[in-house]
C-alpha positions as a Markdown table, in Angstrom:
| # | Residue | x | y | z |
|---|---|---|---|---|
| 1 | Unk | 0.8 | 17.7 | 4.8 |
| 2 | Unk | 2.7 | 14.7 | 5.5 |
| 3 | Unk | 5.0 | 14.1 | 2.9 |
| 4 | Unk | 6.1 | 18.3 | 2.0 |
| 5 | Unk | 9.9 | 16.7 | 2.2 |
| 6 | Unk | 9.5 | 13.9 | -0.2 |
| 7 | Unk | 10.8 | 15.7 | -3.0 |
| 8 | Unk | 10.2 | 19.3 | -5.3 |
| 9 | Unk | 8.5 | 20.1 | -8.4 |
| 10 | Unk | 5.5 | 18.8 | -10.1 |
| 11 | Unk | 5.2 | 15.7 | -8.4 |
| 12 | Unk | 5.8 | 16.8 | -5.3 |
| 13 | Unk | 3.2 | 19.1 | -5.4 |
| 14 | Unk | 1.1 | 16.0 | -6.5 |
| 15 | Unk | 1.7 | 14.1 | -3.7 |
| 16 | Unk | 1.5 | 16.8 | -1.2 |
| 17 | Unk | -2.1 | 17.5 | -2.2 |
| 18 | Unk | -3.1 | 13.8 | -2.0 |
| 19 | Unk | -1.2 | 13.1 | 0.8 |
| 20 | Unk | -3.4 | 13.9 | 4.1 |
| 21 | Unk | -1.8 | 15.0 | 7.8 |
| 22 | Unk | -4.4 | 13.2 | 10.0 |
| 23 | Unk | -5.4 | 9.5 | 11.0 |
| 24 | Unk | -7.1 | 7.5 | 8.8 |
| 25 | Unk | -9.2 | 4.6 | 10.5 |
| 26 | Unk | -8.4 | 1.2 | 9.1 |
| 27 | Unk | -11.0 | -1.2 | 8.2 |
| 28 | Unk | -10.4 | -4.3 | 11.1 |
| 29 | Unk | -11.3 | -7.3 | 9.9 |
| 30 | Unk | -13.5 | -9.4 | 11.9 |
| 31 | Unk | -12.4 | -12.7 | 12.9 |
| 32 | Unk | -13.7 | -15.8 | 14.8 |
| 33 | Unk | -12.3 | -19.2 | 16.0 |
| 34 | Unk | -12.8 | -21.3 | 12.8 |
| 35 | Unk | -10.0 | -24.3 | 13.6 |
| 36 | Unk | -9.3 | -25.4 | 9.9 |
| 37 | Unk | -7.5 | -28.2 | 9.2 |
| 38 | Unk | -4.3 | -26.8 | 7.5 |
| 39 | Unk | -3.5 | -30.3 | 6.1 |
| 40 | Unk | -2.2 | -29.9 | 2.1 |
| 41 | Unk | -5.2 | -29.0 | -0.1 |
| 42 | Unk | -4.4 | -31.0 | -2.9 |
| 43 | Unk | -3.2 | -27.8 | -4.7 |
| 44 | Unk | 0.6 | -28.7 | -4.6 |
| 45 | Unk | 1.5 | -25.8 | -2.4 |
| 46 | Unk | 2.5 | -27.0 | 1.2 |
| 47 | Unk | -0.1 | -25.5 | 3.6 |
| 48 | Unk | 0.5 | -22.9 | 6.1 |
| 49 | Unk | 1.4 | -23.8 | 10.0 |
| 50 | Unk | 3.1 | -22.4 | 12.7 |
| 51 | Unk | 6.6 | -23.7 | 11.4 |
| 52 | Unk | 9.2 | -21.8 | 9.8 |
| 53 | Unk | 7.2 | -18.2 | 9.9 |
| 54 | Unk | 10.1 | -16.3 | 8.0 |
| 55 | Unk | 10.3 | -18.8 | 5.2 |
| 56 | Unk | 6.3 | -18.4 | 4.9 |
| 57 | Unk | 6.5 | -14.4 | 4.8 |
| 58 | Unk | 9.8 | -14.4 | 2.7 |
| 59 | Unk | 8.0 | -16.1 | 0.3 |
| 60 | Unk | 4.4 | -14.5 | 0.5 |
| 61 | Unk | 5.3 | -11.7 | -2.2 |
| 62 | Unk | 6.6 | -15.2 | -4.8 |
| 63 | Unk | 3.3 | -16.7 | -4.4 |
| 64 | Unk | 1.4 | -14.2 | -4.8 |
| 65 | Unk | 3.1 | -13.6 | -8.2 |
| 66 | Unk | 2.0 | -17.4 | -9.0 |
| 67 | Unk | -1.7 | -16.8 | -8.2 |
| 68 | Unk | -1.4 | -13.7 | -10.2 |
| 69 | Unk | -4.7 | -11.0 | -10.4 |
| 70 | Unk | -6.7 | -10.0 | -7.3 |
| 71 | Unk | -8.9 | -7.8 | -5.9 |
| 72 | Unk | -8.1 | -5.7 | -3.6 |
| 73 | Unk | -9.3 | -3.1 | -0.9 |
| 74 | Unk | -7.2 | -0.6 | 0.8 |
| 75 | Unk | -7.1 | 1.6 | 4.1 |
| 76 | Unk | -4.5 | 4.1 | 4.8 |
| 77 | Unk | -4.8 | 6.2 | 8.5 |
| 78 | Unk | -2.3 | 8.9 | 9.0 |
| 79 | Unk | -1.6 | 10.1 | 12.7 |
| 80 | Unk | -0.2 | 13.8 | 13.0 |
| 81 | Unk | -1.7 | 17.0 | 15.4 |
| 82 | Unk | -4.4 | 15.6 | 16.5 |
| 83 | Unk | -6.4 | 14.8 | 13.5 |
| 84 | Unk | -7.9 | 11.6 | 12.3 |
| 85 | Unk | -8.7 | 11.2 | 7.9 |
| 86 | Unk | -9.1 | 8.1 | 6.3 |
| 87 | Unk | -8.2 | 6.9 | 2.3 |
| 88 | Unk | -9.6 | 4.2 | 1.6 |
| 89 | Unk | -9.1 | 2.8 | -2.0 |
| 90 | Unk | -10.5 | -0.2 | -4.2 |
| 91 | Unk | -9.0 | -2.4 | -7.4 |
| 92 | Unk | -7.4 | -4.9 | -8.8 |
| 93 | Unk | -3.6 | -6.3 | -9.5 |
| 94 | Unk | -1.7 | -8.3 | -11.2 |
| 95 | Unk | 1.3 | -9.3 | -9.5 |
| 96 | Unk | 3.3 | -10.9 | -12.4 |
| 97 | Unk | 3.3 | -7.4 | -13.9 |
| 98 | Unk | 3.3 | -5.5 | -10.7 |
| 99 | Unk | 0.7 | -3.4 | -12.1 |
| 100 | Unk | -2.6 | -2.4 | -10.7 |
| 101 | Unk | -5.7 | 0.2 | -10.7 |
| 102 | Unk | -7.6 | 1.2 | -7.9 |
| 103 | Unk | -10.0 | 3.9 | -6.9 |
| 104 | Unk | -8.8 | 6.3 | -3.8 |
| 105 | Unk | -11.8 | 8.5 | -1.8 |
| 106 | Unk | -10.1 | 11.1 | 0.3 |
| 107 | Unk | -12.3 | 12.2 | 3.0 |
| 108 | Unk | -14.2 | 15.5 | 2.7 |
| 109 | Unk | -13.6 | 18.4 | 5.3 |
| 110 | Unk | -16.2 | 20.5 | 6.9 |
| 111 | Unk | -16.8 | 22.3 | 3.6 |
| 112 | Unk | -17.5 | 19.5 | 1.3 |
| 113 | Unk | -14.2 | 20.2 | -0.2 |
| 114 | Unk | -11.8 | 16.5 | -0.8 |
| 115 | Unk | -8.2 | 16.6 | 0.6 |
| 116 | Unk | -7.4 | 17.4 | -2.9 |
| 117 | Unk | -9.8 | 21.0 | -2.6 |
| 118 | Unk | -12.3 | 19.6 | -5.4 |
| 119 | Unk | -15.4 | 20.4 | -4.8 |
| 120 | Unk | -17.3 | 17.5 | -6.4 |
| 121 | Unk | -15.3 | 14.9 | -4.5 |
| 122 | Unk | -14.8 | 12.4 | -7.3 |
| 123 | Unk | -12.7 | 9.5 | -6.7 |
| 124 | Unk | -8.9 | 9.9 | -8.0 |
| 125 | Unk | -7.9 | 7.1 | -10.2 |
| 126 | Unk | -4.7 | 5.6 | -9.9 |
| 127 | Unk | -2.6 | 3.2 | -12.1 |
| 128 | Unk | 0.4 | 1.3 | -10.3 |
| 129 | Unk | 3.5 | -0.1 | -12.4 |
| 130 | Unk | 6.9 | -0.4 | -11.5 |
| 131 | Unk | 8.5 | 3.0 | -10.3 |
| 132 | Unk | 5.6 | 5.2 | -11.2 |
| 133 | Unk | 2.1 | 6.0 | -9.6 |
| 134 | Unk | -0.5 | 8.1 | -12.0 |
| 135 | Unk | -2.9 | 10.0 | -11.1 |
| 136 | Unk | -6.7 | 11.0 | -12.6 |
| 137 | Unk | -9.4 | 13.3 | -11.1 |
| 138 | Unk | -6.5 | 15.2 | -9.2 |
| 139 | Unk | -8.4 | 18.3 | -8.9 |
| 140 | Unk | -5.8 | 21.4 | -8.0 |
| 141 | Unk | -5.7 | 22.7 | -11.7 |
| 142 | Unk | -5.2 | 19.6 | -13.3 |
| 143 | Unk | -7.5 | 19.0 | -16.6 |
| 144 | Unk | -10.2 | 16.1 | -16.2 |
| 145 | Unk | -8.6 | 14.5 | -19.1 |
| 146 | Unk | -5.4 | 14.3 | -17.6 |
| 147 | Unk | -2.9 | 12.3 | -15.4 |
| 148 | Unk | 0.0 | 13.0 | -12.9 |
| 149 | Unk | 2.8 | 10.7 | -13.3 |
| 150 | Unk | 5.3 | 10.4 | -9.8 |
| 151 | Unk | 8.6 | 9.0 | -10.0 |
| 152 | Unk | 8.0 | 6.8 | -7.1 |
| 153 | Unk | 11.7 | 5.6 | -7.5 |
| 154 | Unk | 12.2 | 9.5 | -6.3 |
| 155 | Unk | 10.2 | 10.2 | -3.0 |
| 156 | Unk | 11.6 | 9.2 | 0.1 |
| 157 | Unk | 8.2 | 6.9 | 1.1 |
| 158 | Unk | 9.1 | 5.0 | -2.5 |
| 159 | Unk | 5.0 | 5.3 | -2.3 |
| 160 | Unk | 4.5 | 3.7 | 0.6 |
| 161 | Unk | 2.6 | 6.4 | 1.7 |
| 162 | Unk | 2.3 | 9.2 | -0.9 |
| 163 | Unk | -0.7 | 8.5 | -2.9 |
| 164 | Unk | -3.0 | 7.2 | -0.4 |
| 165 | Unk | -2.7 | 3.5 | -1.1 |
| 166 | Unk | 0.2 | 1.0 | -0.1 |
| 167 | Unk | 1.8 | -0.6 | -3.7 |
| 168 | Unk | 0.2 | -4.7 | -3.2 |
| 169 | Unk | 3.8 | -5.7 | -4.2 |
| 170 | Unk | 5.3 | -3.2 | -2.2 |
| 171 | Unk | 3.0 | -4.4 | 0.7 |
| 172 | Unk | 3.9 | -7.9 | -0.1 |
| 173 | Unk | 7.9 | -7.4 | -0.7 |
| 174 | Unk | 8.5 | -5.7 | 2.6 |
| 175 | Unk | 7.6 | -9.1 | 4.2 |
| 176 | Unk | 11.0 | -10.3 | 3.2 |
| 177 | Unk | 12.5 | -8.3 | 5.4 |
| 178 | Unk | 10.4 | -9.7 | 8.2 |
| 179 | Unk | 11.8 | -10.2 | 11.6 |
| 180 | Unk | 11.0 | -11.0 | 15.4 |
| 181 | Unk | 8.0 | -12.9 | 14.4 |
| 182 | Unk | 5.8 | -14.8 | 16.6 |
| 183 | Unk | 2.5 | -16.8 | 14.9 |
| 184 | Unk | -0.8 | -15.2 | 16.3 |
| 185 | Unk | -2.4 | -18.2 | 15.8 |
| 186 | Unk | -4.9 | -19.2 | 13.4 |
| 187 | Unk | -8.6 | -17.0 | 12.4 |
| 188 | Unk | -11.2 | -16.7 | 9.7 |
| 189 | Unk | -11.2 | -13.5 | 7.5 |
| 190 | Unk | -14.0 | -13.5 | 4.3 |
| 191 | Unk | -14.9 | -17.1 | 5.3 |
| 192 | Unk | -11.4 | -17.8 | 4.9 |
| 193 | Unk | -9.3 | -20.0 | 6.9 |
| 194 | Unk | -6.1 | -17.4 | 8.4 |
| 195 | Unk | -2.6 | -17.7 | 9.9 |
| 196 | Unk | -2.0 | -15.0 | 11.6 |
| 197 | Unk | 1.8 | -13.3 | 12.2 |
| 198 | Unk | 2.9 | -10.7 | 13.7 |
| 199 | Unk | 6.6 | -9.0 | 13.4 |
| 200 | Unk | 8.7 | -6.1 | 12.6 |
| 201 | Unk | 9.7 | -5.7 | 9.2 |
| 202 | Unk | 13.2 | -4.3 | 8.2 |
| 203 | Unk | 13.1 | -1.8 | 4.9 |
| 204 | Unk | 16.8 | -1.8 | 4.1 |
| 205 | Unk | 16.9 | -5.7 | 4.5 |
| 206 | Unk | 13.5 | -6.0 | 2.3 |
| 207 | Unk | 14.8 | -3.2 | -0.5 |
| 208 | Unk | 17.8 | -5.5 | -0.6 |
| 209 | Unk | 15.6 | -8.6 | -1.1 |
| 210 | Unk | 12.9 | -7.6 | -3.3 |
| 211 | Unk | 12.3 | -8.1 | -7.0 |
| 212 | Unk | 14.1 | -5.7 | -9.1 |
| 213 | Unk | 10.9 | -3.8 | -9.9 |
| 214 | Unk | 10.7 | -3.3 | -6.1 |
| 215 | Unk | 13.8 | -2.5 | -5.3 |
| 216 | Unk | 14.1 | 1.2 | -6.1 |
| 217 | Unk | 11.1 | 1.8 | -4.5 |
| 218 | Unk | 11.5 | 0.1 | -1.1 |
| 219 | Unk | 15.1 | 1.4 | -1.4 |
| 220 | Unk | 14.3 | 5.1 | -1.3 |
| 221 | Unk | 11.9 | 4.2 | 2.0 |
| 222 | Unk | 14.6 | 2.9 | 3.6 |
| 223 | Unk | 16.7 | 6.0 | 2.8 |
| 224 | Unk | 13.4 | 8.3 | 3.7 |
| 225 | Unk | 11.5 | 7.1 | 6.8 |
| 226 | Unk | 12.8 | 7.9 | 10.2 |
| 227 | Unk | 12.6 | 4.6 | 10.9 |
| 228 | Unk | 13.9 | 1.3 | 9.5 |
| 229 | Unk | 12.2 | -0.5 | 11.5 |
| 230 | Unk | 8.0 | -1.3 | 10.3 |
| 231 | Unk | 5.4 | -3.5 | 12.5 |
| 232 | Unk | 3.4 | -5.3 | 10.5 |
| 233 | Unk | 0.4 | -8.0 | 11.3 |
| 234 | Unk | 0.1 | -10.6 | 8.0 |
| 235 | Unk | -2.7 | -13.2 | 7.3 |
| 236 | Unk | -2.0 | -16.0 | 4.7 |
| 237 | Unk | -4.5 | -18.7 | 3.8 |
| 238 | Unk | -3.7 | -22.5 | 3.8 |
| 239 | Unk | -1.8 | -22.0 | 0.4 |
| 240 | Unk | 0.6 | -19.3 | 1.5 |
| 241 | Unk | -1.3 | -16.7 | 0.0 |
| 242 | Unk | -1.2 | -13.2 | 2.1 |
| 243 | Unk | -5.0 | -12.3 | 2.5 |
| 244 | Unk | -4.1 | -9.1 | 4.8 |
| 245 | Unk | -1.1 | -7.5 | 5.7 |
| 246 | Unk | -1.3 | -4.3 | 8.4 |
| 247 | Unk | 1.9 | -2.3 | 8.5 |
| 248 | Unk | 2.7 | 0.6 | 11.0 |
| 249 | Unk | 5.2 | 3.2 | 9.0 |
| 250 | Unk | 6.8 | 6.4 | 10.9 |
| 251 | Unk | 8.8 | 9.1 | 9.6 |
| 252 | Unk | 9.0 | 13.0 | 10.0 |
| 253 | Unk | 6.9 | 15.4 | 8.6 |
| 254 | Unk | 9.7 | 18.0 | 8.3 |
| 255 | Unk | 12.8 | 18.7 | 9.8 |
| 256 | Unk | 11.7 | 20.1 | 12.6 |
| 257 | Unk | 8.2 | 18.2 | 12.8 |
| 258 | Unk | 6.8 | 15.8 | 15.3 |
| 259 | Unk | 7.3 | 11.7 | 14.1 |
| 260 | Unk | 4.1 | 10.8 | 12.1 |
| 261 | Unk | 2.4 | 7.1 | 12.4 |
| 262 | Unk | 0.8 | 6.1 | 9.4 |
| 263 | Unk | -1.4 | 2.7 | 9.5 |
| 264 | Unk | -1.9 | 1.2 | 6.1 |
| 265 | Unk | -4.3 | -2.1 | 5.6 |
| 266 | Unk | -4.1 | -4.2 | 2.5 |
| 267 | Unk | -6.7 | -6.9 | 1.9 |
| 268 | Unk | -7.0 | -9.0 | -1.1 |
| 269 | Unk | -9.5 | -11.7 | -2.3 |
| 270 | Unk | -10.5 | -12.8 | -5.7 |
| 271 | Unk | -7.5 | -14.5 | -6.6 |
| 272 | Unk | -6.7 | -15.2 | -10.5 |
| 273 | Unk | -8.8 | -12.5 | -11.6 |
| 274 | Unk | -7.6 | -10.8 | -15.0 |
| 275 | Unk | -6.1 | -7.8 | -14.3 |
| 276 | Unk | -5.7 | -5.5 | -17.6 |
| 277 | Unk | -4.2 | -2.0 | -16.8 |
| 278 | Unk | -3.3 | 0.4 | -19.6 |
| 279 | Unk | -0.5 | 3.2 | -18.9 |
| 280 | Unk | -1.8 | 6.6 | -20.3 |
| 281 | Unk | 0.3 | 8.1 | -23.0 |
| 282 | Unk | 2.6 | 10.8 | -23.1 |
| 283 | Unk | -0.2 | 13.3 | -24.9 |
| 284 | Unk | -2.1 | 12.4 | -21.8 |
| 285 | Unk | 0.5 | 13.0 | -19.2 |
| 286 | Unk | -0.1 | 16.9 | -17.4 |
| 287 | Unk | 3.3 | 18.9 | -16.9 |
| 288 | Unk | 2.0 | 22.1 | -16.4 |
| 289 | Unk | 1.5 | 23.7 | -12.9 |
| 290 | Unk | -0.4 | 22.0 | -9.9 |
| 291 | Unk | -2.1 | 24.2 | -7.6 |
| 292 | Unk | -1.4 | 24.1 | -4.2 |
| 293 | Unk | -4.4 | 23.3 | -1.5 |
C-alpha cells in the first residue's frame, strides 16, 4: 500500500485500505490552438499573460476563494512495482470554507473486489474540511451507516495522497510555493481560453505560505514526502482562475521501499456554484476496528 508509514491506529488503517500501490492514469485534457485575446474582461480582475507567472500562481488559491463553489473532477495515478490503478473522484467545493464532497471509484481487481475489498464496489463518499477527510461506503468492517474521520493534520501526505483525491485548496495552496516557472503558452480546455505554466513547487515554502486552514496540512507533507520538491503543470483562465493543476508527488513507501511517483490531476469548472457540505456527527463517526485488505 502506499501510505503503510503515514501514521498507526484507526485511521491509518483507513487510509491504508483506500490508498492503492499502482499507477493511476490521469485524465489529459485535450487542447487546441484557440489564440484568445487575454485583454481585461470587464470583470475587474486583470487578465492573465505571460508576465509575472509567480504573482499569477501565488495568488491562484485567493481567487479562487473569491469565485467561491465549483465543480470539480479528480484523477489520482500512483506508480509503484509495476502496477498501474486509477481513482478518479467527482464533486463540488467551496473554497471560502475549504470544504468539499466528492465521489471516489477505486478500480476493481481481477476478482470484482474494489481496492477497499467490497465486493459491490460502491463509490466511497468523502467530505473535505479543514484538517480532516471522512469517509462513507469504506467497506473493511465499517457499517454502511457510518464514516471514518482522518486527522489529515496527522499523516505525513497531509492528504495529499491518502484518500484518493488531492484537497482543491490543498491543490491550489501549494502553487504558492511555486518556482522555476516558465509559461507554456496559451490552450483551450472545456471551451475555455488557458494559460498554461509549468514549474516546481516547494512544500515547506507553500506550508509556510498558505492560509491557516492549510497550513497544518501542507506542513506535515513537507515533513513526510521524500521530496520537497513537487512538479506541477497549472492552467488559469483569463480571470486568474486555475482551471487544472497536475502535480507530480514522490515519497517512500517504507523505510526500506523503492520512491513512489504519484500523479494527481485536479480540474474544476462551474464556478459560483453553491456548495453545501454537512459534517456527520459524532453518533455517526465509526471508532471501532477496521479490517485490514
Amino acid at each position: 500500500m502506499v501510505v503503510q508509514q503515514y501514521r498507526d491506529g484507526c485511521g491509518a488503517r483507513a487510509a491504508r485500505a483506500l490508498a492503492v500501490a499502482g499507477v493511476i492514469a490521469v485524465t489529459a485534457g485535450c487542447f487546441g490552438g484557440d489564440e484568445g485575446s487575454g485583454a481585461d474582461d470587464g470583470s475587474g480582475q486583470r487578465s492573465v499573460s505571460a508576465d509575472r507567472p509567480l504573482d499569477l500562481l501565488g495568488q491562484a488559491a485567493d481567487v479562487l476563494v473569491r469565485a467561491g463553489g465549483a465543480e470539480t473532477r479528480t484523477s489520482m495515478e500512483t506508480a509503484a512495482g509495476g502496477t498501474r490503478v486509477t481513482i478518479r473522484g467527482q464533486g463540488a467545493y467551496d473554497f471560502r470554507r475549504q470544504m468539499g464532497r466528492l465521489k471516489v471509484v477505486l478500480p476493481q481487481d481481477a476478482a470484482g473486489k474494489d481496492a477497499a475489498g467490497a465486493d459491490d464496489h460502491r463509490p466511497i463518499t468523502e467530505l473535505l474540511a479543514p484538517g480532516a477527510l471522512y469517509m462513507k461506503n469504506r467497506g473493511a468492517g465499517v457499517p454502511d451507516d457510518k464514516w471514518v474521520r482522518i486527522d489529515t493534520t496527522t499523516l505525513k501526505d497531509g492528504n495529499l495522497v491518502t484518500g484518493g483525491v488531492t484537497d482543491p485548496m490543498a491543490a491550489a495552496e501549494l502553487l504558492r510555493g511555486a518556482a522555476d516557472v516558465t509559461y507554456a503558452g496559451k490552450s483551450e480546455l472545456a471551451g475555455v481560453t488557458v494559460h498554461h505554466y509549468r514549474g516546481v513547487a516547494d512544500l515547506g515554502r507553500a506550508a509556510r505560505a498558505a492560509s491557516p486552514q492549510s497550513r497544518g496540512a501542507l506542513g506535515a507533507a513537507a515533513k513526510g514526502f521524500s521530496k520537497d520538491a513537487v512538479p506541477f503543470d497549472a492552467y488559469l483562465d483569463e480571470d486568474g482562475r486555475l482551471r487544472k493543476v497536475r502535480h507530480r508527488f514522490t515519497f517512500s513507501s517504507d523505510s526500506r521501499g523503492p520512491e513512489v511517483s504519484v500523479v494527481s490531476t485536479l480540474l474544476l469548472y462551474g464556478f459560483g456554484l453553491p456548495v453545501t457540505v454537512t459534517l456527520p456527527d459524532e453518533d455517526a463517526i465509526y471508532t471501532g476496528e477496521i479490517r485490514q485488505g
